[in-house]
N, C-alpha and C positions, 0 to 999 in steps of 0.2 A: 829923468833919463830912464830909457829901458833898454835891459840886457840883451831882449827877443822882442822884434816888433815880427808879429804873421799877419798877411796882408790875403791869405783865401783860407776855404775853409780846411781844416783839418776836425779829426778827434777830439771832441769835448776832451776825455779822459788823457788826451795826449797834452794838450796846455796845461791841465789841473797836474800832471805828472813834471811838467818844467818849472811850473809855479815855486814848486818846490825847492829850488834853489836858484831861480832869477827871475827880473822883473819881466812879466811877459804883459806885452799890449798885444792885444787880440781884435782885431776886426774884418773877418770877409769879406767887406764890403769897401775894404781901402784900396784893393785892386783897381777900381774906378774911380779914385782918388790919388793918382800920383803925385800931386804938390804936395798932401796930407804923409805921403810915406815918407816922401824926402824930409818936411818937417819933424815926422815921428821919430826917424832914425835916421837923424842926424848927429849922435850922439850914441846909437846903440851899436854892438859891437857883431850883433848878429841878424840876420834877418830867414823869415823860413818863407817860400812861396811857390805855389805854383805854375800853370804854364803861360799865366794871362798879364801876370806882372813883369813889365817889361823893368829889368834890373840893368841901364844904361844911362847914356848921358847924362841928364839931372840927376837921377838918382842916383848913379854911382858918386857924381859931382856933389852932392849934400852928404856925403854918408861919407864924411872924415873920419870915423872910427871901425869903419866895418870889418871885419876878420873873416867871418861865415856866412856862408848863405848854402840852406839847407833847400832841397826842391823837392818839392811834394810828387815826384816821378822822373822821368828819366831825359825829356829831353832839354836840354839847353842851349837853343836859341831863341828863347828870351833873357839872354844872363850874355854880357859883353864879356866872357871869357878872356880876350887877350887883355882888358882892364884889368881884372880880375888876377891874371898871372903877375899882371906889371906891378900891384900893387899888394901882393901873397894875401891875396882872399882867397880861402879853403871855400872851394863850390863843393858838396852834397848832394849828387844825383842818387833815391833811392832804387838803386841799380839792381833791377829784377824784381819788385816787389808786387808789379803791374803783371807779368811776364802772362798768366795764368789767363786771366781777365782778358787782355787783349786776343790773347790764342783762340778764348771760344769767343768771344764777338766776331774774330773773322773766321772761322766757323761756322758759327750762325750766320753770318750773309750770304757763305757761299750757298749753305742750304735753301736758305727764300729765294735767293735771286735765280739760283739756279731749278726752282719749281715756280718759278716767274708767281707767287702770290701778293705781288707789289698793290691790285687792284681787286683782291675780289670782295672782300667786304662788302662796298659798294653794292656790286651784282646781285651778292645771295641776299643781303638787305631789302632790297626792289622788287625780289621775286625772281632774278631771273634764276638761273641754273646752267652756268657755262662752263659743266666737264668736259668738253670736247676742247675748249678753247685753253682752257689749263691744264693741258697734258704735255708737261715739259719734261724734265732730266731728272737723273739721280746722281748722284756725287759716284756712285761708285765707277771704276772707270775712265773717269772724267780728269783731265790732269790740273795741279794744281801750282800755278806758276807765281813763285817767291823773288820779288825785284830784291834782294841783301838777304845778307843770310846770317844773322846774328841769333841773339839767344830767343828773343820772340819770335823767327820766323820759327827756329826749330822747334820752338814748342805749337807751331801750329801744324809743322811738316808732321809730326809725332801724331797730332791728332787727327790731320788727313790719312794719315797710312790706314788710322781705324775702320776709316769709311771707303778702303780698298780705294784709294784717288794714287792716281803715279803724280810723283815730285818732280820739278826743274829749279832753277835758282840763278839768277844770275847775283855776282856778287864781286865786281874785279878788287876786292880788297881782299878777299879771299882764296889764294892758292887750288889751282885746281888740283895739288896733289894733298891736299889738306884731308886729314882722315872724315872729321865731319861730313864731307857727301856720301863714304861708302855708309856710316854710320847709321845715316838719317836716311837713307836709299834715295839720295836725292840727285840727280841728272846734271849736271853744272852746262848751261846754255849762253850764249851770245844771248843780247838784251833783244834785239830785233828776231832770234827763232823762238824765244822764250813767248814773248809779247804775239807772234802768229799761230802758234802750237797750242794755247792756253785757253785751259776752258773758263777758269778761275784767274785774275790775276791779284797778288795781295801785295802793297806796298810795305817795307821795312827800310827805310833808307832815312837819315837826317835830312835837315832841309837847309844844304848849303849851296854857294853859288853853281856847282855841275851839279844839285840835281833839281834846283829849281826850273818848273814846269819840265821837267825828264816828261811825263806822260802829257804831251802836246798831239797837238792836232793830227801833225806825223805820225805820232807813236800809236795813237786810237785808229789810225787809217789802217794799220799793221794790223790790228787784232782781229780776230775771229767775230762776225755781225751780231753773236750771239754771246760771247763773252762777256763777265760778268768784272766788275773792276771793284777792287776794297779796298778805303785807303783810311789806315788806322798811323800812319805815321805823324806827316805836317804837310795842310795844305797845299802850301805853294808847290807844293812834285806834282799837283796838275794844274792844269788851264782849266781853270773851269770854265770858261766861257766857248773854248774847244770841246771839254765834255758836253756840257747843253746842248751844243750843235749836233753831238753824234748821238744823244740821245733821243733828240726832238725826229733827227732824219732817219732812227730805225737802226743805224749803222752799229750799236749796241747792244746787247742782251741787258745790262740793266746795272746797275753802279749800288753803294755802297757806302758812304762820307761819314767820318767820324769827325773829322777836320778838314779845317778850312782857312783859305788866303787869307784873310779877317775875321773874327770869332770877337763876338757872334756878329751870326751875318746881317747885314742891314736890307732893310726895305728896298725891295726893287733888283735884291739880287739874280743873278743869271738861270740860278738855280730854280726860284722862285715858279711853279706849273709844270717841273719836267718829268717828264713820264717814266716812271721804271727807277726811280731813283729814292732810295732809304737815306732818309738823313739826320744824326744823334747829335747830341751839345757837345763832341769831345769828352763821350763817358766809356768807350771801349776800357781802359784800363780804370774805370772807378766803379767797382761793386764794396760789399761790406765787409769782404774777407777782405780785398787788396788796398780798403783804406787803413784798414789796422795795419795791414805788414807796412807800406808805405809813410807811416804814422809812426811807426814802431821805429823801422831803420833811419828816417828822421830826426826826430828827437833825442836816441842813441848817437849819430852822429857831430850834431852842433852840440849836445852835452859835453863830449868829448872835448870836441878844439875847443871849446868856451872854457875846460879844467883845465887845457894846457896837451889834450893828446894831438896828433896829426893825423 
């Protein structure tokens, strides 16, 4: 039996730190292995994981002992939550530990996409030399529109202000007499003026049944031919196969993907040849400072409920 079964990777120094006072199975690579986790911990009383281990059905169904589940970040919809309540498993989102990391990755895409440098490698590689044809935008000026408005968006609205960008946000969770807009000098818009008005737009939203595919066919029709789209949240808030279309027909300035409908994407995806379009494994929020704090408030966490705190 073990006390911690972790099924992605975390911090060497963060398992040699739980080691220390329970049994820890360690393997990354049991993610791709769900019969093996259910076997592993079916009998352990805590599990740690991140965003690829689907903690449902069978596995919840195998794991008669489970109390904790500790998530190497913050979102959870891979973890059946209403299980999870029905049967008082302490879930562990490390909440805010990413927050940094993801702010300047959509940062950084507003700046490339919006200096269109999607292809020039290529060009100056071959010989050519096309300044005239890469003479695009500057962020300054440029407005920068926030679909949710929680704690990672405002860490990106904080670091647009730097680069003189005006803010919008749409967020109807959020009170529009809520101090955080005058705060953050951010605009509070309907989703459809936010989406036409926006030079930038960056997703911050969960991926539940209202906002799954929210950035549709429709909603891309709406935007600006030249706007830039960044989606650091959870795939499914686009159609991707709706994106493809607007990127292939011009109708875009150029996209952004952190995530994705399916990770990793498989052969023959939509995405697969499309022009104007940056696409990462799902590492906006993983650098080497935000695996430590993530690793950090982790580990602190399931220590905890595993001595008896809540």
């Amino acid at each position: 039996m073990h006390d911690i079964v972790i099924t992605e990777f975390i911090d060497a120094w963060a398992v040699d730190d739980l080691r220390r006072d329970f049994g820890v199975h360690y393997d990354p690579k049991l993610v791709d292995r769900p019969d093996d986790i259910a076997r592993l911990a079916a009998d352990s009383p805590a599990l740690i994981v991140r965003n690829r281990t689907q903690v449902k059905d069978a596995v919840l169904a195998a794991c008669k002992k489970l109390k904790v589940i500790g998530r190497l970040g913050v979102g959870l919809d891979n973890i059946d939550m209403e299980e999870c309540r029905r049967r008082g498993i302490q879930v562990f989102p490390a909440t805010g530990a990413n927050t940094v990391s993801v702010a300047e990755y959509v940062i950084a895409a507003a700046l490339v996409g919006l200096r269109d440098v999607w292809h020039a490698n290529a060009d100056v590689l071959a010989g050519k030399w096309p300044r005239n044809q890469l003479m695009f935008r500057e962020t300054s000026g440029k407005r920068l529109g926030l679909i949710g408005f929680g704690a990672i968006a405002r860490a990106v609205a904080k670091r647009a202000r730097a680069l003189d960008m005006t803010l919008a946000a749409h967020d109807p969770l959020l009170p529009a007499g809520d101090p955080a807009w005058a705060e953050f000098g951010v605009v509070h818009l309907d989703l459809d003026v936010l989406l036409a008005t926006s030079d930038v737009v960056s997703l911050h939203v969960p991926l539940t049944p209202a906002t799954r595919n929210l950035i549709d066919a429709a909603a891309l029709a709406k935007m600006k031919p030249d706007a830039i789209l960044v989606n650091t949240s959870r795939g499914g808030i686009i159609d991707e196969l709706a994106l493809a279309a607007a990127l292939q027909a011009g109708r875009l300035g150029g996209a952004a993907l952190d995530v994705y409908d399916e990770e990793p994407l498989k052969a023959g995806s939509p995405l697969d040849g499309v022009p104007r379009l940056l696409l990462t494994p799902h590492i906006a929020g993983v650098t080497r400072e935000s695996n430590a704090r993530v690793s950090t408030v982790t580990v602190a966490s399931v220590r905890r409920a595993l001595k008896g705190g809540t």
